[in-house]
N, C-alpha and C positions, 0 to 999 in steps of 0.2 A: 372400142379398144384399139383401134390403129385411126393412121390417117394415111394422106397420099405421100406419096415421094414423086412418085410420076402415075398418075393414074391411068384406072384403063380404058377410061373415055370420061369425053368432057361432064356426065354426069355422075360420073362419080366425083369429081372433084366439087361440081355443084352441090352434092349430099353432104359433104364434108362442110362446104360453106356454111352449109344449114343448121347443121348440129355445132357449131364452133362453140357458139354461149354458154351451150350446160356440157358440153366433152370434158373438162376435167371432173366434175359432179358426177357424171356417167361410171368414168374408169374408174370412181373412189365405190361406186356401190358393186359395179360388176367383177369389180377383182378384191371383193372384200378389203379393200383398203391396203392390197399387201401392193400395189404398184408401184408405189414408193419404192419399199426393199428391193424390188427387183431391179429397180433403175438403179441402184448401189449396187446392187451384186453387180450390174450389166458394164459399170462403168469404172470396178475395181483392177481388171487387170491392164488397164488405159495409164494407170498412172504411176509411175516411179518417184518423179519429186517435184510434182507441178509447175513443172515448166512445159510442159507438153500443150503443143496447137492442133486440137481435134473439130473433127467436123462431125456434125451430126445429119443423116441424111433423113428426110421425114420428118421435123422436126414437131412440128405439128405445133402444140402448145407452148414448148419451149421444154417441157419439165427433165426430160435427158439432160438438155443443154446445162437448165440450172442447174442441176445436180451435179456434172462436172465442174460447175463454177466451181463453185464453193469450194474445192479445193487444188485451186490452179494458183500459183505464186504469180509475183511481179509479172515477168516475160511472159507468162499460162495465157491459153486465148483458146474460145471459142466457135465453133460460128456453126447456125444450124438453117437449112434449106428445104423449101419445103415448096410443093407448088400452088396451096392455098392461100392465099390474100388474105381472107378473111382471119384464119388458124396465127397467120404471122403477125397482122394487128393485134390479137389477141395477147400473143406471145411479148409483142415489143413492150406493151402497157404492162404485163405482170414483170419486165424486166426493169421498168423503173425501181421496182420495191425489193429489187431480190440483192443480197450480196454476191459481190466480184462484178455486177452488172456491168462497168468497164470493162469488160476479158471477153463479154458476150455480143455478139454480132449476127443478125438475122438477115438471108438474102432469099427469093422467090426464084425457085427456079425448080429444074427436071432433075430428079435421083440418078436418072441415065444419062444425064447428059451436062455434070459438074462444069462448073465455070473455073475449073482450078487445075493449075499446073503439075504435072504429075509430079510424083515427091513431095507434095505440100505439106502432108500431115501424116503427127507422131501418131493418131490413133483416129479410128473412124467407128461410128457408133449408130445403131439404129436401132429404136423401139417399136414393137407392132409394127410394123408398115409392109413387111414383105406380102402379108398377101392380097396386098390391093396393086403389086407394081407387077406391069403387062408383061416385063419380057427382065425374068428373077438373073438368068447367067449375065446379060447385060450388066444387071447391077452388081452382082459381085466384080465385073472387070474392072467398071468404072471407080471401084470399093478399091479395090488391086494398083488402080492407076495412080491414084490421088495418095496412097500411103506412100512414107519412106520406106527403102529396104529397111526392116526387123520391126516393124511397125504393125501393129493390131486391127483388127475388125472384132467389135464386137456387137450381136445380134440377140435380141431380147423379141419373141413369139409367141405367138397364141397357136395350139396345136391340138388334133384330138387327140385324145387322150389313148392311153392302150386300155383294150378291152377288161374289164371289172365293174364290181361294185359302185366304186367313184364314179367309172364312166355312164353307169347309169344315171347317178343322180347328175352327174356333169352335163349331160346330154337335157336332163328333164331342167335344167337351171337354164345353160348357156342359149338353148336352142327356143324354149319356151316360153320363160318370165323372161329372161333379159328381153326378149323385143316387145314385151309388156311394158316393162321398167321403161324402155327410151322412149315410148310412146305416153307415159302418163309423166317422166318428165324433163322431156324432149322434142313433145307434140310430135314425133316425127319415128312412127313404129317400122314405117318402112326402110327407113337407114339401118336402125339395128337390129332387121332380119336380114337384111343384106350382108351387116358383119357376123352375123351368127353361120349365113349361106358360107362366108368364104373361110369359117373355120373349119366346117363340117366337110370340106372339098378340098382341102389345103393338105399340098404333101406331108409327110411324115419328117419329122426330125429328120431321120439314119439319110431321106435323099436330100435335103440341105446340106449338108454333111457334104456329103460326096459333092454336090455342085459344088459349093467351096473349096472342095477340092480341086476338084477339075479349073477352076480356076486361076488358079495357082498357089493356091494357101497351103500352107503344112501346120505342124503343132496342132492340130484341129481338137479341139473338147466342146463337150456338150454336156450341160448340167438341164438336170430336170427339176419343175417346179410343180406346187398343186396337182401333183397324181400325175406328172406329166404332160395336166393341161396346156403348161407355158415352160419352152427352152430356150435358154441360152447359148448360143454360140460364139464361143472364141476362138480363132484362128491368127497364124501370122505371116505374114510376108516377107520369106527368104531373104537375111542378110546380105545374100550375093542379087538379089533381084535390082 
């Protein structure tokens, strides 16, 4: 359920290589198929009246990126960046078939270290990724740098859950059949214990929050999903900034 933006060593990005072919097949059975919605919810407060130039960081497959397509007008434009080769061939070929595909543009490169001039972009977006990338304040700056003043971040996450009911059986799904599941059909069990590893050790919401803060965001909300398995975050970038 994520991929790299900038990973946290060469073999993680090698993992992600790996698993590139069945990764969307993957996210459709480990997020009961709601991943889709979430990537609507993630990329609704991005858009006023589709002329907006967003970037997506981690792109991974592309499907953020799609999904902002689709409702980007004439001037709307895309582009999403991601550090696997493999994950962006992927992404270019399903871009042939999708609409607005002219508005989408796919480039290879580090989450921390954007090729784009500061003030580029109305709104910046990321799914899954935060908890494969080595050094998280980094990425909010570079997140910070690349917006226009009054301009959005928004972050779509896999989290543990707060303690309950759910989180037992969340616990007995995420952490035990899922790296079942990627292995009978992903040949590859050791990738999705490693993403199962980095949900289960991944900060909480309330301190993304606050890093985003600290980084210079204000407006900060957080919406919760699936018992609080998976948050949202939207924040914005000070008109006078």
């Amino acid at each position: 359920m994520s991929h790299p933006g900038s990973p946290r060593d060469p073999l993680v990005q090698n993992m992600f290589d790996r698993i590139a072919g069945r990764y969307d097949l993957l996210n459709r059975v480990i997020s009961f198929r709601l991943d889709r919605r979430w990537r609507r919810k993630a990329i609704e407060p991005l858009l006023r009246d589709g002329h907006e130039v967003l970037l997506d960081l981690g792109t991974g497959t592309g499907d953020l990126t799609f999904a902002a397509a689709e409702f980007l007008k004439e001037d709307g434009k895309v582009l999403g960046l991601d550090f696997s080769f493999r994950m962006l061939s992927l992404a270019r070929r399903k871009g042939e078939r999708t609409l607005n595909s002219d508005k989408i543009h796919f480039i290879q490169g580090s989450a921390l270290a954007p090729p784009f001039r500061d003030g580029s972009f109305d709104g910046v977006m990321t799914a899954f990724v935060l908890r494969n990338i080595s050094d998280l304040r980094l990425f909010f700056e570079q997140a910070f740098r690349v917006l226009k003043p009054g301009g959005k971040l928004v972050s779509l996450d896999m989290f543990p859950p707060p303690q309950g009911l759910f989180s037992s059986f969340y616990n007995v799904y995420f952490h035990r059949v899922m790296p079942w599941i990627g292995g009978l059909l992903a040949r590859d069990r050791s990738a999705y214990q490693y993403l199962s590893d980095t949900v289960r050790k991944f900060d909480p919401p309330e301190a993304i929050t606050e890093m985003i803060r600290r980084c210079g965001f204000d407006r900060i909300l957080c919406r919760r999903f699936l018992g609080g398995a998976v948050a949202l975050h939207v924040a914005e970038k000070p008109p006078s900034s």
